[in-house]
N, C-alpha and C positions, 0 to 999 in steps of 0.2 A: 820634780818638786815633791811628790808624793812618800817619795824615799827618804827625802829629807826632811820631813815632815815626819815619817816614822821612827829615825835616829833618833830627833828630837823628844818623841813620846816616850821612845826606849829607855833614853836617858833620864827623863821625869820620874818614869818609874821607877827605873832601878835607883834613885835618892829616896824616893816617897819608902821601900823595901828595908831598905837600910835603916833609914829614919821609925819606919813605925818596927824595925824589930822583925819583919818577915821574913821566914827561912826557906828563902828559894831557893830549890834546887838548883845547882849552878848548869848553864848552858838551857836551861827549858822552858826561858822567859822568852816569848815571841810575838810578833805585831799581827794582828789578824784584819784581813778585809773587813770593809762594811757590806753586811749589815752586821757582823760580829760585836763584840766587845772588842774594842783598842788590845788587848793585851789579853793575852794567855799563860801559865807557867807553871809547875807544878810546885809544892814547898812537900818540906819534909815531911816523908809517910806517905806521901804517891797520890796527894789529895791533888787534882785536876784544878784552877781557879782562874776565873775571867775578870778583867776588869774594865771596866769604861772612863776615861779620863775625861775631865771636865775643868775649865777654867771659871773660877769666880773670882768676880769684878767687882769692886765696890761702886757704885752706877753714878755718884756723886764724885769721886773721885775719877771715873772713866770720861762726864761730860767734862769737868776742869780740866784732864789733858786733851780731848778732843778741841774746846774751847782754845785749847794754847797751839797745837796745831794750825786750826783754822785761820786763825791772825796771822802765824806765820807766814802760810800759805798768800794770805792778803796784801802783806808785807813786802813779799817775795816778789808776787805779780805788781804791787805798786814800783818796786825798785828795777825790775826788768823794763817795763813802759819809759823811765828816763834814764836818757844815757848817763847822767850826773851821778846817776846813785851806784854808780860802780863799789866805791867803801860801804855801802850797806848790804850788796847782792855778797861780796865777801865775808861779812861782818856773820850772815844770817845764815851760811852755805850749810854749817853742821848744827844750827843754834835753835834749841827750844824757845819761842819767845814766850813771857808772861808779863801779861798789863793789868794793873788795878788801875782803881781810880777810886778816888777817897772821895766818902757824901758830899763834900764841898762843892765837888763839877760839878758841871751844869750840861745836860742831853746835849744843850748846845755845841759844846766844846770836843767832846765825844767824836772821833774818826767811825 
């Protein structure tokens, strides 16, 4: 897993490299243990440079897919508990779900 986890980093960089213009020297971009920096590699002129990869999230936009996860997940275990819901356990096997519900419901109504 850790290997694959490191391609993956590889990969990020080497776009991020491209993307912002940086002239790596080719073959001397490499993945470094922790506690290191993610990435090591030299660019042109023999300067030495480390980098730390970092993911940002917009934290409103990570709860709303968390949110659409978690129903599914609810959805999921309601449709497994009855044998009936067989077309829904299919329906939902690869499926993001997302539910609104407009100011007019009522708590009441609400699953």
């Amino acid at each position: 897993m850790a290997d694959r986890h490191g391609k993956k980093e590889l990969g990020i960089f080497e776009r991020f490299a491209r993307a912002a213009g940086l002239r790596v020297e080719p073959g001397t971009v490499e993945k470094r243990p922790p506690p290191e920096p993610d990435i090591l590699c030299s660019v042109v002129g023999g300067a030495r440079i480390a980098f730390e990869l970092v993911e940002i999230i917009d934290r409103d936009f990570a709860e709303r897919v968390y949110g659409q996860l978690r129903l599914k997940s609810l959805f999921e275990r309601d449709a497994e508990s009855r044998a009936q819901n067989a077309p829904i356990r299919s329906a939902l096997a690869n499926a993001l779900v997302y539910v609104t519900f407009q100011e007019a419901s009522f708590d009441s109504k609400r699953a």
